[in-house]
C-alpha positions in Angstrom: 23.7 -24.1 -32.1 24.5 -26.3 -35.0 21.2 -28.2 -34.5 19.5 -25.4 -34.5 21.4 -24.0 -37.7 20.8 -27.4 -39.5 17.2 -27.6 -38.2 16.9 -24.2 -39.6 18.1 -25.1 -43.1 16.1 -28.0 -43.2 13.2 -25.9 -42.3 14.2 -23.6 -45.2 14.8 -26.4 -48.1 11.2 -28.1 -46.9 9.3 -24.9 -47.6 11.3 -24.2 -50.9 10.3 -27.5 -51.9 6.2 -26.7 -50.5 6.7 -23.9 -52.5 7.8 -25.7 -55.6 5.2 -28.3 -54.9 2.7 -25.5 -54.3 3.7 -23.6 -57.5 2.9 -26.3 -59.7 -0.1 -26.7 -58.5 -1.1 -23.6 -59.0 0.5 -24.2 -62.9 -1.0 -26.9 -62.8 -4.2 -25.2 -62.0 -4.0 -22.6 -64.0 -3.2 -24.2 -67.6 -6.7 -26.6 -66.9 -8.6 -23.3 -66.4 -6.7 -22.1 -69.9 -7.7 -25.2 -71.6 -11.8 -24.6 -70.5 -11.4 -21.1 -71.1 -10.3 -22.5 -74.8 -12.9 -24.7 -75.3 -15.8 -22.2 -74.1 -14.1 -19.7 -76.7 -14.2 -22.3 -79.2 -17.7 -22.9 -78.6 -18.5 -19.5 -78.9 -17.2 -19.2 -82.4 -19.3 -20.8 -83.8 -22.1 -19.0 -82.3 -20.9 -15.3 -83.3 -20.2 -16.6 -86.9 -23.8 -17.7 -87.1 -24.7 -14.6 -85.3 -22.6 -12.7 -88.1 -24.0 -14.6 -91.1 -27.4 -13.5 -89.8 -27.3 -9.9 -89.3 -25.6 -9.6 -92.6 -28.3 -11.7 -94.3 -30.4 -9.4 -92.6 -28.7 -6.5 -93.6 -28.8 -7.5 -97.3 -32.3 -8.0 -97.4 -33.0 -4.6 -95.7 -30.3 -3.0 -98.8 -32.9 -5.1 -101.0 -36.0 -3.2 -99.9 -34.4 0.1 -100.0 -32.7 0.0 -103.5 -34.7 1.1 -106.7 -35.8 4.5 -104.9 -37.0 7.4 -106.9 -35.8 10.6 -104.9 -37.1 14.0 -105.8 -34.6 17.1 -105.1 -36.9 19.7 -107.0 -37.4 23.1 -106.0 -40.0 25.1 -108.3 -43.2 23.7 -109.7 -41.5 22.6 -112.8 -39.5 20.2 -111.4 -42.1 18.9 -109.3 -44.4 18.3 -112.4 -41.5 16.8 -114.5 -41.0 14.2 -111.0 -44.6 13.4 -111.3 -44.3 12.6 -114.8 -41.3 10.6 -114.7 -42.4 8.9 -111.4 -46.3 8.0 -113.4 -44.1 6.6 -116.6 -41.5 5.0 -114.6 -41.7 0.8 -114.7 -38.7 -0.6 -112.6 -36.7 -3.3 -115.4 -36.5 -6.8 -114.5 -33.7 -8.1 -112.8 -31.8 -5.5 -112.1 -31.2 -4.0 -108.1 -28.8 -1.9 -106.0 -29.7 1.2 -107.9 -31.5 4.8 -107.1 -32.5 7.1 -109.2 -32.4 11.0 -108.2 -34.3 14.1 -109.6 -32.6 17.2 -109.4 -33.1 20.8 -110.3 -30.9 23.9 -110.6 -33.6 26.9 -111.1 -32.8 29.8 -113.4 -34.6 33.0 -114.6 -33.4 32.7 -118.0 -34.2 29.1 -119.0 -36.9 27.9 -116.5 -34.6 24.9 -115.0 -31.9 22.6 -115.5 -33.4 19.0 -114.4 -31.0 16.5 -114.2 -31.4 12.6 -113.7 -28.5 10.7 -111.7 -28.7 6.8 -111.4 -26.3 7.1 -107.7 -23.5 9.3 -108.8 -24.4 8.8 -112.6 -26.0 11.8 -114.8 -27.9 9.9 -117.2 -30.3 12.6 -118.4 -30.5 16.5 -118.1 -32.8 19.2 -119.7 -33.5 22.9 -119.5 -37.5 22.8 -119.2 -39.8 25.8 -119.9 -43.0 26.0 -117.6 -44.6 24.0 -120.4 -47.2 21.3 -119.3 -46.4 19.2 -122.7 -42.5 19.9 -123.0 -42.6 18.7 -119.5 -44.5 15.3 -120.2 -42.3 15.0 -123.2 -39.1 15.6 -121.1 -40.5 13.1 -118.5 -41.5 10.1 -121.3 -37.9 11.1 -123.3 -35.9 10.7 -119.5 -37.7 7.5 -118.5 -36.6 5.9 -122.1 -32.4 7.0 -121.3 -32.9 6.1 -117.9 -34.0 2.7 -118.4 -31.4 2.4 -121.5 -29.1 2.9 -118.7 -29.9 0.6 -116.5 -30.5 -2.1 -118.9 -26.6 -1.6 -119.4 -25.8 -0.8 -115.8 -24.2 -4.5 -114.7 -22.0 -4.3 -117.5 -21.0 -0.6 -116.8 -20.1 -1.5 -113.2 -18.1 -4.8 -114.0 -16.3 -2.6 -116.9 -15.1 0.1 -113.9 -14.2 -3.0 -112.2 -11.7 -4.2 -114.2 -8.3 -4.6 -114.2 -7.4 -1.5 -116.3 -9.7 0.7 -114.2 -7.8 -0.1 -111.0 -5.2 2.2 -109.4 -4.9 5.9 -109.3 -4.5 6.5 -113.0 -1.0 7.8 -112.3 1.1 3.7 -112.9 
């Protein structure tokens, strides 16, 4: 009985140490499949980052074709006419991108309408306009003057509410 008791233990210790053996193998095994898995991530990297680059060159360019807009949000004939002025008069400035320009119009009985010229969230020109085919041209020519005045200066207004004492809330 002690034999088999000694057989037994041998037994017992050989496939502790098969199992040993066995799990660093598998170890083994498995920190050569995390270095390949490295190096096909690594050479992946590079890929998405060109990837990257290239949608957001692509990106740019499509922000490039849709700056400089002129987008009319008239409602009565007056400030469609006005539009069709300002749009006929209107010669884009040199140099100068990431910018659109919107017509608006708040109708009233009283004083014809309230047009109003934004450059993005900018009011750079308003006027109340009679249904007056010369005060209208007038309006149009006097609008595409400020507006242009404005974005000759626009750069230098957006780095100035860049700046350091812009920053913050405004309450520290």
């Amino acid at each position: 009985m002690r034999k088999f008791y000694l057989i037994l233990v041998l037994m017992l210790i050989s496939l502790v140490f098969s199992l040993a053996v066995f799990a660093d193998t598998i170890i083994a095994k498995e920190e050569e499949v995390k270095k390949e898995v490295v190096k096909i991530i690594e050479k992946e990297i590079p890929k998405e980052a060109e990837e990257t680059e290239k949608v957001a060159a692509a990106e740019e360019e499509v922000m490039e074709e849709i700056t400089g807009l002129i987008i009319e949000q008239t409602m009565t004939r007056i400030g469609y006419d006005f539009y069709e002025n300002f749009f006929i008069l209107w010669k884009a400035p040199k140099g100068i991108k990431d910018y659109n320009i919107f017509i608006s119009e708040k109708a009233s009985s009283e004083w014809g309408s309230l047009v109003q010229i934004k450059v993005d969230s900018n009011v750079v020109w308003d006027r109340a306009l009679k249904p007056r085919g010369e005060e209208i041209e007038e309006a149009a020519k006097e609008a595409t003057v400020a507006t242009k005045e404005f974005l000759d200066n626009y750069e230098e207004y957006k780095k100035q509410l860049g700046g350091e004492d812009m920053k913050g809330d405004g309450i520290f």
